[in-house]
C-alpha positions in Angstrom: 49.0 -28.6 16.8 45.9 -27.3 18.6 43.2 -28.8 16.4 45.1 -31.4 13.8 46.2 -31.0 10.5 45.4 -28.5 7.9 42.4 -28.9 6.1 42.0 -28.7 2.7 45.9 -28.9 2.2 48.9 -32.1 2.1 50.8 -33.1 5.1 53.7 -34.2 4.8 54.7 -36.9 7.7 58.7 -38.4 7.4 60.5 -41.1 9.7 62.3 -44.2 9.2 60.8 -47.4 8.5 59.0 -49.0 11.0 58.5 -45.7 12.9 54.3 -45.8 12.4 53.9 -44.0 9.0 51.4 -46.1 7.6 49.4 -47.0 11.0 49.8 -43.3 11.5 47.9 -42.6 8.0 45.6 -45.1 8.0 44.7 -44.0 11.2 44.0 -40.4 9.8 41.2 -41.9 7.6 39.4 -44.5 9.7 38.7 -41.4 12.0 37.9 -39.4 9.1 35.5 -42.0 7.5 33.5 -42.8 11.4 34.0 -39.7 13.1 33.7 -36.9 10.8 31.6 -38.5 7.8 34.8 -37.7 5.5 35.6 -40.2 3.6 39.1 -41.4 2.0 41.7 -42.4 -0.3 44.0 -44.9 0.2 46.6 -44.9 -2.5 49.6 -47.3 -1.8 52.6 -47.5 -4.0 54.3 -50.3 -2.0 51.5 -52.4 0.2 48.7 -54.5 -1.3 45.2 -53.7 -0.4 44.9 -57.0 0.9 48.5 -56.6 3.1 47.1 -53.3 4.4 43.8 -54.6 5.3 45.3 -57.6 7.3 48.3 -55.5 8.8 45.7 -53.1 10.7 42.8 -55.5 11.5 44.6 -56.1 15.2 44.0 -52.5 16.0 40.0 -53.0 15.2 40.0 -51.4 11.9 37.9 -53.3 9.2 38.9 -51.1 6.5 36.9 -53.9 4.1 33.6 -52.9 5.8 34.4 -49.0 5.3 35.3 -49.8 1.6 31.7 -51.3 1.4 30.1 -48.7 2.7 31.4 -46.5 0.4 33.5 -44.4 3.2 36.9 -45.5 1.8 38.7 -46.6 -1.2 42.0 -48.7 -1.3 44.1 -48.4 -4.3 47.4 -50.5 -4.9 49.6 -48.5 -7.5 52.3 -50.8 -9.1 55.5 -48.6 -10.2 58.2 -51.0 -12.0 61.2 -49.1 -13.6 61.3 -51.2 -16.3 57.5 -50.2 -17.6 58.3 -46.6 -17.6 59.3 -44.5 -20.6 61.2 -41.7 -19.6 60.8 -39.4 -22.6 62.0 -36.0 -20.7 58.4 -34.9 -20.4 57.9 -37.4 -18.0 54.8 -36.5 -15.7 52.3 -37.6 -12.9 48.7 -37.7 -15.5 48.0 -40.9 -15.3 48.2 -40.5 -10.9 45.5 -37.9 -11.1 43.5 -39.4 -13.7 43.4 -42.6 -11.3 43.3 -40.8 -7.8 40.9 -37.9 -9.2 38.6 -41.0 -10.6 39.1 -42.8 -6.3 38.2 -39.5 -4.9 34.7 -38.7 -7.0 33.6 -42.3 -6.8 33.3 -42.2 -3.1 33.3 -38.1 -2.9 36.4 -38.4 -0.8 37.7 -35.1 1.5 40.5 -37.1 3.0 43.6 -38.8 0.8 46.9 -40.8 2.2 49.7 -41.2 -0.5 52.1 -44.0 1.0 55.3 -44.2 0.0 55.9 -41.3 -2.4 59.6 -42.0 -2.9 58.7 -45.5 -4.3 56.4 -43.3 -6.9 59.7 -41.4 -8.1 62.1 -45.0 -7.8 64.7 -44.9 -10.3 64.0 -41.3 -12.2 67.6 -39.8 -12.5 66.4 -35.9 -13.6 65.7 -34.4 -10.2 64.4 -31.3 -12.4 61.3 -33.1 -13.4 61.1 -35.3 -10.1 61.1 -32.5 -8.0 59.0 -30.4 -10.5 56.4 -33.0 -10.4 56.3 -33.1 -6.5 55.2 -29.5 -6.3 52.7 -30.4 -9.4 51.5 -33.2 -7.0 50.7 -30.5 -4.3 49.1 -28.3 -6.4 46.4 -30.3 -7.4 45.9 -31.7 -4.1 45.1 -28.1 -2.9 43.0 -27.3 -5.9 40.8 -30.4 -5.0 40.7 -29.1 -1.9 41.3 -32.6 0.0 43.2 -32.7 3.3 45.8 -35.2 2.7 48.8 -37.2 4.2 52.2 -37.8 1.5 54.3 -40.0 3.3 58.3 -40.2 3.3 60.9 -42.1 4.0 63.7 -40.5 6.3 66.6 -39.1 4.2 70.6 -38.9 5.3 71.2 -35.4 6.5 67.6 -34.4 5.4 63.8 -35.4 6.5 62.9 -37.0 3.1 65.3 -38.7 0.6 63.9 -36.5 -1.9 64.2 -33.1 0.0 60.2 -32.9 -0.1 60.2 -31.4 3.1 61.1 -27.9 1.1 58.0 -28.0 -1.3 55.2 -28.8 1.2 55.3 -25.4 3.4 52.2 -26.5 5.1 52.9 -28.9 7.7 55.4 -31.4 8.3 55.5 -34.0 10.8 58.8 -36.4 12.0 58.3 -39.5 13.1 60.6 -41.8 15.1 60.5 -45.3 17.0 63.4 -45.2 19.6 64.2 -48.6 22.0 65.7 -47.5 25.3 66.4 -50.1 28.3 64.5 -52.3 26.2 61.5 -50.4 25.5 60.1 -49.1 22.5 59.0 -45.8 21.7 57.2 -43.9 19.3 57.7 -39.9 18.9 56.3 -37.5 16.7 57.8 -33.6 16.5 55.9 -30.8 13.9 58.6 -30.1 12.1 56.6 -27.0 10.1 53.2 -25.8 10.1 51.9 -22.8 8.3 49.6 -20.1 10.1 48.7 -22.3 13.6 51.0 -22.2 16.5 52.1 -25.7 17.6 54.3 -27.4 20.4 57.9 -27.9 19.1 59.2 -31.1 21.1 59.2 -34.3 20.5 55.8 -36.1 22.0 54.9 -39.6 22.6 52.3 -41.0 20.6 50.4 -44.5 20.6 48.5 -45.5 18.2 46.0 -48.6 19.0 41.7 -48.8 18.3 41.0 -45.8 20.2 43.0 -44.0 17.0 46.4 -41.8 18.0 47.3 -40.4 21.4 49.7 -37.9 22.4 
């Protein structure tokens, strides 16, 4: 992309599971918190803070000892279908409420929101679902945090939810690929507003020394 993702604005990076989404993310704020004295939001609707923690310790990231210094905080979101009350005005308050309170304790610049179709699970309306998704945006921009939403890979589209088509700042695919028995990982921009970027696919690694492409 010639110099990363947009600041100040959400990114959305798609791909099927096990394709690096969360390495990829978490990568984006280790670098942020001990590179660029930005620190970060972790806000995971599927993985416990402990899983996370343990899942990306073999790549040399002690995301405990960047909690303690105040550089990042990790925040497990619990959605069950059966505790929410669907009333038709249904809305994302109580998300902001709890990610704006993450972001000013820590005075975060950086956010990861990871999986955001587990956030939406089971809501039939897509008026309000996708209504809310552009609401979500919104106040990520008006906070002004750079931020990564990720997405699951959808059949015939890049999310399930069609998110791709609200966030017109930059988009980023994803995909692991085995061929003659090795494995791949490629990323692709798919979108990204006002900066010229490469349109193929790229192979990427991600290990301690962060991504490379």
């Amino acid at each position: 992309t010639f110099g990363g993702l947009p600041k100040g604005r959400p990114s959305l990076v798609c791909g099927a599971a096990g394709c690096g989404k969360t390495l990829f993310a978490t990568t984006f704020l280790v670098n942020g918190a001990t590179r660029f004295d930005e620190p970060g939001v972790f806000m995971s609707f599927e993985e416990r803070a402990e899983d996370l923690v343990a899942n990306v310790a073999s790549l040399g990231y002690d995301l405990d000892g960047l909690v303690a210094q105040g550089k990042l905080a990790i925040d497990h979101v619990r959605v069950e279908r059966s505790e929410i009350e669907e009333t038709g005005e249904y809305d994302l308050e109580g998300l902001f409420i709890r990610l704006g309170f993450a972001v000013d304790s820590i005075g975060a610049k950086r956010v990861v929101l990871d999986t955001i179709e587990t956030l939406f699970a089971g809501f039939s309306d897509e008026t309000v679902l996708r209504a809310e998704l552009r609401r979500l945006f919104g106040w990520i921009k008006d906070r002004g945090l750079t931020a990564i939403i990720t997405g699951e890979r959808g059949d015939g589209q890049l999310t399930r939810q069609g998110m791709e088509e609200y966030v017109s700042d930059c988009v980023v695919l994803l995909d692991n690929r085995v061929e003659d028995q090795i494995t791949t990982r490629r990323l692709r921009v798919v979108k990204y507003r006002g900066s010229a970027h490469g349109t193929n696919e790229y192979p990427f690694l991600i290990d301690a020394e962060g991504i490379s492409v």
